[in-house]
PDB file with SEQRES, HELIX, SHEET and CRYST1 records, atoms N, CA, C and O in Angstrom:
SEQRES   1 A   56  UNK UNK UNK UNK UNK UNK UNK UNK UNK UNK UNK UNK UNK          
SEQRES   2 A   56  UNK UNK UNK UNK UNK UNK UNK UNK UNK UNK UNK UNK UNK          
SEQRES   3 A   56  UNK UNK UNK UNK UNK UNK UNK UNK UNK UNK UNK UNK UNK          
SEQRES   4 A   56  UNK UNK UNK UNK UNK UNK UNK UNK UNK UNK UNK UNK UNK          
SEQRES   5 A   56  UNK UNK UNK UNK                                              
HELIX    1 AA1 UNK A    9  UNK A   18  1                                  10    
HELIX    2 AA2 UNK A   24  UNK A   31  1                                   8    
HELIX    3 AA3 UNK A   35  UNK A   48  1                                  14    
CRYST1    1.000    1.000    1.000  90.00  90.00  90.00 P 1           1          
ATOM      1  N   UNK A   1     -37.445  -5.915  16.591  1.00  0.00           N  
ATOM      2  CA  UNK A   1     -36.074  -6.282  16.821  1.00  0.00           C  
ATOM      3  C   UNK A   1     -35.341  -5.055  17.346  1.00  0.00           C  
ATOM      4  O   UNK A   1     -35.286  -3.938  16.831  1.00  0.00           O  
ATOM      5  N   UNK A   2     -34.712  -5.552  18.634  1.00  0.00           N  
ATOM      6  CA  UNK A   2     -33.770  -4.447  18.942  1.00  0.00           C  
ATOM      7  C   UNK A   2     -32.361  -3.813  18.520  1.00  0.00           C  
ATOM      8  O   UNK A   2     -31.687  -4.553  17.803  1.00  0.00           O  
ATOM      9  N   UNK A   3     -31.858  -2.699  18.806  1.00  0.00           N  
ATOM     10  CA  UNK A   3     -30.288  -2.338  17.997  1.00  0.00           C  
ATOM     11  C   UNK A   3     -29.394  -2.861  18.531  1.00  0.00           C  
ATOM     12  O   UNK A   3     -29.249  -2.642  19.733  1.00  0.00           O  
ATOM     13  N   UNK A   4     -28.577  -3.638  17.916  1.00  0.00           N  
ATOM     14  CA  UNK A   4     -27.506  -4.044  18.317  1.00  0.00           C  
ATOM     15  C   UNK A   4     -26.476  -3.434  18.643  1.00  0.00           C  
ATOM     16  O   UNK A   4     -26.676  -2.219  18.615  1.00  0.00           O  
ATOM     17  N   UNK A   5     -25.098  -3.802  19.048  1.00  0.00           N  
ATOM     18  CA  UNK A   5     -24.068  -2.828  19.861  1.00  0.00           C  
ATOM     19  C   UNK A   5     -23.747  -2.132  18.922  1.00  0.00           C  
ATOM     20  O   UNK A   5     -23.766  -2.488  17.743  1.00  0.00           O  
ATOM     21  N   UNK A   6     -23.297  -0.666  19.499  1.00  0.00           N  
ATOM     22  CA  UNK A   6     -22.994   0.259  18.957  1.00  0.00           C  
ATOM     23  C   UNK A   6     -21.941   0.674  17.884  1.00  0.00           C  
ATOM     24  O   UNK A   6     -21.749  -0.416  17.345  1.00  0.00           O  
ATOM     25  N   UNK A   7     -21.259   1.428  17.334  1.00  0.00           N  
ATOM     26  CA  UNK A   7     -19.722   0.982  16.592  1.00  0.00           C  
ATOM     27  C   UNK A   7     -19.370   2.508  16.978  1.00  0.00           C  
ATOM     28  O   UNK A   7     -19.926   3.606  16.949  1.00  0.00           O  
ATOM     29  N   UNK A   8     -18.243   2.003  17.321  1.00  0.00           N  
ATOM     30  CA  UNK A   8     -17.104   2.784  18.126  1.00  0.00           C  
ATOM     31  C   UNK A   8     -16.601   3.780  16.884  1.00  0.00           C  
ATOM     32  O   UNK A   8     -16.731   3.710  15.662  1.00  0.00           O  
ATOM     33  N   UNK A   9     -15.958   4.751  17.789  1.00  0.00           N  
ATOM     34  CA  UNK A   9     -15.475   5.797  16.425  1.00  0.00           C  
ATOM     35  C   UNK A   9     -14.523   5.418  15.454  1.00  0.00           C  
ATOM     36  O   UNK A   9     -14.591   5.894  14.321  1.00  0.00           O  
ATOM     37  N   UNK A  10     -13.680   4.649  15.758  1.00  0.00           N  
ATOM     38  CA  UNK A  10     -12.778   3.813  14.999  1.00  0.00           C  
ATOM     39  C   UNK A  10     -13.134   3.311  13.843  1.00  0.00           C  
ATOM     40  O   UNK A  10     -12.616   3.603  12.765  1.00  0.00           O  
ATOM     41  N   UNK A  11     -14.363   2.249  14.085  1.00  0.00           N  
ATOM     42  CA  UNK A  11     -14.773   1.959  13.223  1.00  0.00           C  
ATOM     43  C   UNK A  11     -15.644   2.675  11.985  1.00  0.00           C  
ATOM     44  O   UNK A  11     -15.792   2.209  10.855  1.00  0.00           O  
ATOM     45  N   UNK A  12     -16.188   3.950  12.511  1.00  0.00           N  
ATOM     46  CA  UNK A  12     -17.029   4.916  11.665  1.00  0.00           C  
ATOM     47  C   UNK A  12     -15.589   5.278  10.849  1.00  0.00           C  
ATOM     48  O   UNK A  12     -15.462   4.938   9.673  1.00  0.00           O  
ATOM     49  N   UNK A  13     -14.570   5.961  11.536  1.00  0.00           N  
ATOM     50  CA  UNK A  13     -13.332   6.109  10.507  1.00  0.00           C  
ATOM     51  C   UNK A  13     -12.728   5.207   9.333  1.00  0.00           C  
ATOM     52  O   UNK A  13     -12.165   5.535   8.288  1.00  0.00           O  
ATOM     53  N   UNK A  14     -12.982   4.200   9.767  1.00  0.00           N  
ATOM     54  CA  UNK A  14     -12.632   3.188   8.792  1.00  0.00           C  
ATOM     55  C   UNK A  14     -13.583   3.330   7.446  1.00  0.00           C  
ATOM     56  O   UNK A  14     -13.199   3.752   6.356  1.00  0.00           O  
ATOM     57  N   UNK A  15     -15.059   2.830   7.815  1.00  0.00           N  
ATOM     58  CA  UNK A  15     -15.865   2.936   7.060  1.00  0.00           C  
ATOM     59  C   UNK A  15     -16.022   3.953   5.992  1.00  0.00           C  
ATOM     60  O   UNK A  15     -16.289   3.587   4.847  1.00  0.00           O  
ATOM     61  N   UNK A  16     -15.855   5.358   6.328  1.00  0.00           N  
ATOM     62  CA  UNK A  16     -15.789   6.521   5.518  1.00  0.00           C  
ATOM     63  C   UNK A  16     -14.587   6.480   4.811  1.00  0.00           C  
ATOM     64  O   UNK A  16     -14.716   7.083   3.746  1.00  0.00           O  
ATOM     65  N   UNK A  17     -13.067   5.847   5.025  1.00  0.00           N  
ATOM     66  CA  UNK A  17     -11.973   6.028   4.224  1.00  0.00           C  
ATOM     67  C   UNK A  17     -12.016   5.034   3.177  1.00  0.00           C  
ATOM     68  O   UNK A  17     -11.115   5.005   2.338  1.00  0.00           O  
ATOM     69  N   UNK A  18     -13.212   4.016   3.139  1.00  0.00           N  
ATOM     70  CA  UNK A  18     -13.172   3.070   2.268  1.00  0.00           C  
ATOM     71  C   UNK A  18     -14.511   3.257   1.226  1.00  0.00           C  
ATOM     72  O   UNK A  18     -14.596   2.645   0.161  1.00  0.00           O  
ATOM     73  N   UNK A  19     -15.524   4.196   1.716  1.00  0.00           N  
ATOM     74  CA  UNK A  19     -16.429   4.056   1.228  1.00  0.00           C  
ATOM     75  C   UNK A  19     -16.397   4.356   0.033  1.00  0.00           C  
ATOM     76  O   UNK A  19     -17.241   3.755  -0.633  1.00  0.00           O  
ATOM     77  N   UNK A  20     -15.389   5.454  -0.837  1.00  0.00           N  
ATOM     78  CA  UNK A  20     -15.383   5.743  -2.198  1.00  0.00           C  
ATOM     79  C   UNK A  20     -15.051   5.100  -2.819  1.00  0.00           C  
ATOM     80  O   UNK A  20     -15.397   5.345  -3.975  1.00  0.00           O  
ATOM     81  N   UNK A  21     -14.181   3.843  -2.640  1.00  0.00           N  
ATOM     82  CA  UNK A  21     -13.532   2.528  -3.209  1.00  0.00           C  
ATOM     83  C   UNK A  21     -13.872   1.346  -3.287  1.00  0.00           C  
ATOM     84  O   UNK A  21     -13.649   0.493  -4.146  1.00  0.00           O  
ATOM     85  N   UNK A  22     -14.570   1.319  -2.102  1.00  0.00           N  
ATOM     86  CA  UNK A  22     -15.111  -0.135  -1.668  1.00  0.00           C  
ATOM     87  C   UNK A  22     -16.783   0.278  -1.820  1.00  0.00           C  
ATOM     88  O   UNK A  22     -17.176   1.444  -1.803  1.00  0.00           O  
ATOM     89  N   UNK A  23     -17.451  -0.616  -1.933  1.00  0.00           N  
ATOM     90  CA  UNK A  23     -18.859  -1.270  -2.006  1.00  0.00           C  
ATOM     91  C   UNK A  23     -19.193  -1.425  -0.233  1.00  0.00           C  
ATOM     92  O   UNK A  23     -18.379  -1.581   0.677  1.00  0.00           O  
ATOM     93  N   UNK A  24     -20.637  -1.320  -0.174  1.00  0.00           N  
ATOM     94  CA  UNK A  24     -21.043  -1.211   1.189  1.00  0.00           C  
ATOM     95  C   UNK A  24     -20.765  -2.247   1.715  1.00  0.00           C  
ATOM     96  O   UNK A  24     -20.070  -2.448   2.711  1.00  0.00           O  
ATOM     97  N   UNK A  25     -21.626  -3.377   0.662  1.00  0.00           N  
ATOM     98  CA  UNK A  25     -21.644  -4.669   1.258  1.00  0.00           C  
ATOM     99  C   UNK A  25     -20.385  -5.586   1.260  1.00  0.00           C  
ATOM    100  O   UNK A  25     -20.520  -6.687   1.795  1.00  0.00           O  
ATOM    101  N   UNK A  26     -19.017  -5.219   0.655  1.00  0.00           N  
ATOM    102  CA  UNK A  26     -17.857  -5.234   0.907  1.00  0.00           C  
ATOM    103  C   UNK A  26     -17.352  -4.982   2.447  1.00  0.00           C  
ATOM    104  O   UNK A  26     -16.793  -5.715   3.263  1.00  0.00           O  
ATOM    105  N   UNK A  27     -17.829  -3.521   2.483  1.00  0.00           N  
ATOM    106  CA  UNK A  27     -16.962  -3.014   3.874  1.00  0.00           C  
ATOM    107  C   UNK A  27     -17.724  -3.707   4.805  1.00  0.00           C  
ATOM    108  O   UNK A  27     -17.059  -4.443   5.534  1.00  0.00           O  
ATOM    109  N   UNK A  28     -19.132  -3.688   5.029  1.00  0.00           N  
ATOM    110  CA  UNK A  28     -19.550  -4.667   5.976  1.00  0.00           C  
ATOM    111  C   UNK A  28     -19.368  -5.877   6.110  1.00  0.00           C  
ATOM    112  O   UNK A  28     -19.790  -6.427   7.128  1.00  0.00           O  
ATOM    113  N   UNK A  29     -18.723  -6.576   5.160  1.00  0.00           N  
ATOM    114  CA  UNK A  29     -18.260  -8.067   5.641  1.00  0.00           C  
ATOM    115  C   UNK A  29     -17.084  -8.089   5.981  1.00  0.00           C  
ATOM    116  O   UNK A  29     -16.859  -8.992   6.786  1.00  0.00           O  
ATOM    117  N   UNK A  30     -15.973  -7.307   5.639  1.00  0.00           N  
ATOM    118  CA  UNK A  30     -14.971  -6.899   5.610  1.00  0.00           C  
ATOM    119  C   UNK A  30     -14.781  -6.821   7.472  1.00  0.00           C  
ATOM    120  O   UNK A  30     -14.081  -7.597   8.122  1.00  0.00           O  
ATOM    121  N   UNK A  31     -15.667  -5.592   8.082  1.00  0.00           N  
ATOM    122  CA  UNK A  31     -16.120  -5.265   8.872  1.00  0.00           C  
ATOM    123  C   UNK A  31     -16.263  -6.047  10.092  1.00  0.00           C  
ATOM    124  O   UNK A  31     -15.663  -5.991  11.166  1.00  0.00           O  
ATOM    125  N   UNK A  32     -17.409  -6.949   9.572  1.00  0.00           N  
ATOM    126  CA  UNK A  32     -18.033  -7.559  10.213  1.00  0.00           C  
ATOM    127  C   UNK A  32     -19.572  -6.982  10.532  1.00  0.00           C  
ATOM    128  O   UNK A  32     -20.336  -7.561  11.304  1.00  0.00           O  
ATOM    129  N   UNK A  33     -19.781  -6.216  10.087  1.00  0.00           N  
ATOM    130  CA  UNK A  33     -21.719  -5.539  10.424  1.00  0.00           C  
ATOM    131  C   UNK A  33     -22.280  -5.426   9.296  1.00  0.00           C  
ATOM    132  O   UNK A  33     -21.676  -5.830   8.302  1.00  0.00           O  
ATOM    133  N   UNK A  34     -23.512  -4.874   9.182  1.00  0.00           N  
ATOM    134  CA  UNK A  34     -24.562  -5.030   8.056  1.00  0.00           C  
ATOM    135  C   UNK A  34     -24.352  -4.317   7.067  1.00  0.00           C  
ATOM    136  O   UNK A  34     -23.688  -3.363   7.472  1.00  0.00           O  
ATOM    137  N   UNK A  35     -24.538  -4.223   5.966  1.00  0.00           N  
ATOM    138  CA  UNK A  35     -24.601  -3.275   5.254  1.00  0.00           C  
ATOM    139  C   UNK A  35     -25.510  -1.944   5.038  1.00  0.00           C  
ATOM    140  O   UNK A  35     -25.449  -0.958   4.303  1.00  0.00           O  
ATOM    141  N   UNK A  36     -26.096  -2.261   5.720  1.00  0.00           N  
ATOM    142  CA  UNK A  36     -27.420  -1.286   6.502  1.00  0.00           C  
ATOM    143  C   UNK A  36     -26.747  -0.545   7.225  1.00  0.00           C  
ATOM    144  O   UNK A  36     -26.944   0.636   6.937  1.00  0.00           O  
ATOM    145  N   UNK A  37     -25.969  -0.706   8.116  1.00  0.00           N  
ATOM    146  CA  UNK A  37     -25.195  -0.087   9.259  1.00  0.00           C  
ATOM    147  C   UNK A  37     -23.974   0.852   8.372  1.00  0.00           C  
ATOM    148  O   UNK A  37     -23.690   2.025   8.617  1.00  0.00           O  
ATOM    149  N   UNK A  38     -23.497   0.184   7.537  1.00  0.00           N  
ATOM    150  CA  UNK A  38     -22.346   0.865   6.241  1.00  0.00           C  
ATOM    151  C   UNK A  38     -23.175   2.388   5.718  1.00  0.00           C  
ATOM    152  O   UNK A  38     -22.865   3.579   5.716  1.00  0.00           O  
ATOM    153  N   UNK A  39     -24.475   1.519   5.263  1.00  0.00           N  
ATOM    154  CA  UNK A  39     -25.058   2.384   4.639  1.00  0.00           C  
ATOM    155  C   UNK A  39     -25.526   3.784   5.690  1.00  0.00           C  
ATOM    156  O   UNK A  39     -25.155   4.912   5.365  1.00  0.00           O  
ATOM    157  N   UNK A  40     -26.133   3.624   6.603  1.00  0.00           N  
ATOM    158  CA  UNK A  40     -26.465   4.846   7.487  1.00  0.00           C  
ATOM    159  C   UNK A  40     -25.289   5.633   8.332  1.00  0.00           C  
ATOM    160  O   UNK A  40     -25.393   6.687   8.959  1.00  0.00           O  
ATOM    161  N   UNK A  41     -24.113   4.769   8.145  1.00  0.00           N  
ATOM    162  CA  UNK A  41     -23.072   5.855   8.669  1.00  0.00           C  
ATOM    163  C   UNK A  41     -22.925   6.742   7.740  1.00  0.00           C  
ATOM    164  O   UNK A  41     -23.343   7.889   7.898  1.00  0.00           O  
ATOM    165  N   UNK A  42     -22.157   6.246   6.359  1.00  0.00           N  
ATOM    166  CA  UNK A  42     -22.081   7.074   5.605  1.00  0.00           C  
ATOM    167  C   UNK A  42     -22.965   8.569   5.474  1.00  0.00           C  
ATOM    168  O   UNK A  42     -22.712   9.751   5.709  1.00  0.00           O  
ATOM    169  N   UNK A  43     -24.334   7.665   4.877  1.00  0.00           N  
ATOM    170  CA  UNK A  43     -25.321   8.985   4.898  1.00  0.00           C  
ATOM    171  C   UNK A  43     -25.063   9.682   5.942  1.00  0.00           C  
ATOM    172  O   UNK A  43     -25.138  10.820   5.478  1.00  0.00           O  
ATOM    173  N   UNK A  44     -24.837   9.784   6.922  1.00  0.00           N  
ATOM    174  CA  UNK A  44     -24.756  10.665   8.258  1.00  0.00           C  
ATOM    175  C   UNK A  44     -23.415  11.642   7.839  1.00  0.00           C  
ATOM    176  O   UNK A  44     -23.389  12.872   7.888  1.00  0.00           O  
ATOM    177  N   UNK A  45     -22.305  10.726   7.412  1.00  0.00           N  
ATOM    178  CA  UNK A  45     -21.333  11.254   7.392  1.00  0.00           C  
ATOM    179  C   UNK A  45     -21.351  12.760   5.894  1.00  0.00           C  
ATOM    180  O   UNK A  45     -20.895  13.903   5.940  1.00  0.00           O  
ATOM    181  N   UNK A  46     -22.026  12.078   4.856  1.00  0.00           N  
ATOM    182  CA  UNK A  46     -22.684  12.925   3.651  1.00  0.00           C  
ATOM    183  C   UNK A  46     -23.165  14.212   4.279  1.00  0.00           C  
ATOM    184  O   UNK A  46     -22.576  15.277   4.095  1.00  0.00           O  
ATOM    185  N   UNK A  47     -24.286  14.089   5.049  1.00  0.00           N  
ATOM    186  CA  UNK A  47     -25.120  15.653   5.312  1.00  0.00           C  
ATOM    187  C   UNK A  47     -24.879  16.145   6.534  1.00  0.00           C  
ATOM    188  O   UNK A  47     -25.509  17.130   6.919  1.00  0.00           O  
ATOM    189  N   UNK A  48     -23.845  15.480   7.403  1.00  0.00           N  
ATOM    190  CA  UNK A  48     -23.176  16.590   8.721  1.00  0.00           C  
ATOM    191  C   UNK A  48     -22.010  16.609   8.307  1.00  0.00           C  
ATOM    192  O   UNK A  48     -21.666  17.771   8.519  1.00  0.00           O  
ATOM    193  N   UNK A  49     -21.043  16.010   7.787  1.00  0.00           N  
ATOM    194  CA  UNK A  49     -19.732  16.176   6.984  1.00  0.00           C  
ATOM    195  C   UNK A  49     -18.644  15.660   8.405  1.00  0.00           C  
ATOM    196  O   UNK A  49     -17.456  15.889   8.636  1.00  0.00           O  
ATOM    197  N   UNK A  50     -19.301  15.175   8.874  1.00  0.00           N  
ATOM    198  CA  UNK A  50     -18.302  15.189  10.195  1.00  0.00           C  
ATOM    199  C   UNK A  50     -18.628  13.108  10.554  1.00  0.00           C  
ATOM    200  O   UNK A  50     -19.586  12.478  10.106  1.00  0.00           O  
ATOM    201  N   UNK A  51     -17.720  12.644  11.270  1.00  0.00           N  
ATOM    202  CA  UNK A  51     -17.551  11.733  11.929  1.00  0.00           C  
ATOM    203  C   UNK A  51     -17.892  11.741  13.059  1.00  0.00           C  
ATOM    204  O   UNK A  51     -17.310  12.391  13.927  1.00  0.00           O  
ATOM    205  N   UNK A  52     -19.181  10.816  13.309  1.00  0.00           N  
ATOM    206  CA  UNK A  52     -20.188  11.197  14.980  1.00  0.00           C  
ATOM    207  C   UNK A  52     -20.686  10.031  15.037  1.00  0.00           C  
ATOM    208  O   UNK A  52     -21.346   9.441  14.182  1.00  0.00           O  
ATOM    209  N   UNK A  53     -20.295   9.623  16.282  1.00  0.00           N  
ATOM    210  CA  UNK A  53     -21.273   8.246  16.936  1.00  0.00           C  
ATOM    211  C   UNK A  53     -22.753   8.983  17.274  1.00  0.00           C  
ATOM    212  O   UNK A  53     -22.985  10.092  17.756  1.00  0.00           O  
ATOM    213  N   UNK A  54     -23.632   7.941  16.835  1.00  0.00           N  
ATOM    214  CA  UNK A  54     -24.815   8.416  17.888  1.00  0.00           C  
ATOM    215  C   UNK A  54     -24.767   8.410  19.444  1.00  0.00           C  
ATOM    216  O   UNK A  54     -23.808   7.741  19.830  1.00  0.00           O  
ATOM    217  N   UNK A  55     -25.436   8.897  20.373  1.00  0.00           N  
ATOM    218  CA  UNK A  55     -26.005   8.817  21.543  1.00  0.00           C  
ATOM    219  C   UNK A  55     -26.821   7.795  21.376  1.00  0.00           C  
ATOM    220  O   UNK A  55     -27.611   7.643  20.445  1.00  0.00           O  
ATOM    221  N   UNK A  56     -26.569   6.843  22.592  1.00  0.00           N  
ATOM    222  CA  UNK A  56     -28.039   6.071  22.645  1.00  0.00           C  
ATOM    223  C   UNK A  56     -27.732   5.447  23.640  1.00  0.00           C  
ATOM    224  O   UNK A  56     -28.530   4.657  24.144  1.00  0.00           O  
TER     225      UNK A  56                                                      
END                                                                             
């Protein structure tokens, strides 16, 4: 299965201001994307400390 569309920086901002409050699988329905997708921004956001779209 291939990756689906990308999420814009906006949305990575969102995700991180809710993540200490809210539940993954909250913000992703909330959202509208997976909780998988919740889940690997964050982590990204955890060990570079910064807000970054991937390249792809």
């Amino acid at each position: 299965m291939g990756r689906g569309l990308p999420v814009c920086q906006e949305m990575h901002q969102r995700i991180i201001q809710q993540f200490e409050n809210v539940p993954k699988r909250q913000i992703g329905r909330i959202l509208g994307i997976s909780p998988s997708t919740v889940h690997n921004i964050i982590k990204r956001f955890k060990e570079s400390g910064q807000i970054s779209v991937r390249k792809g």
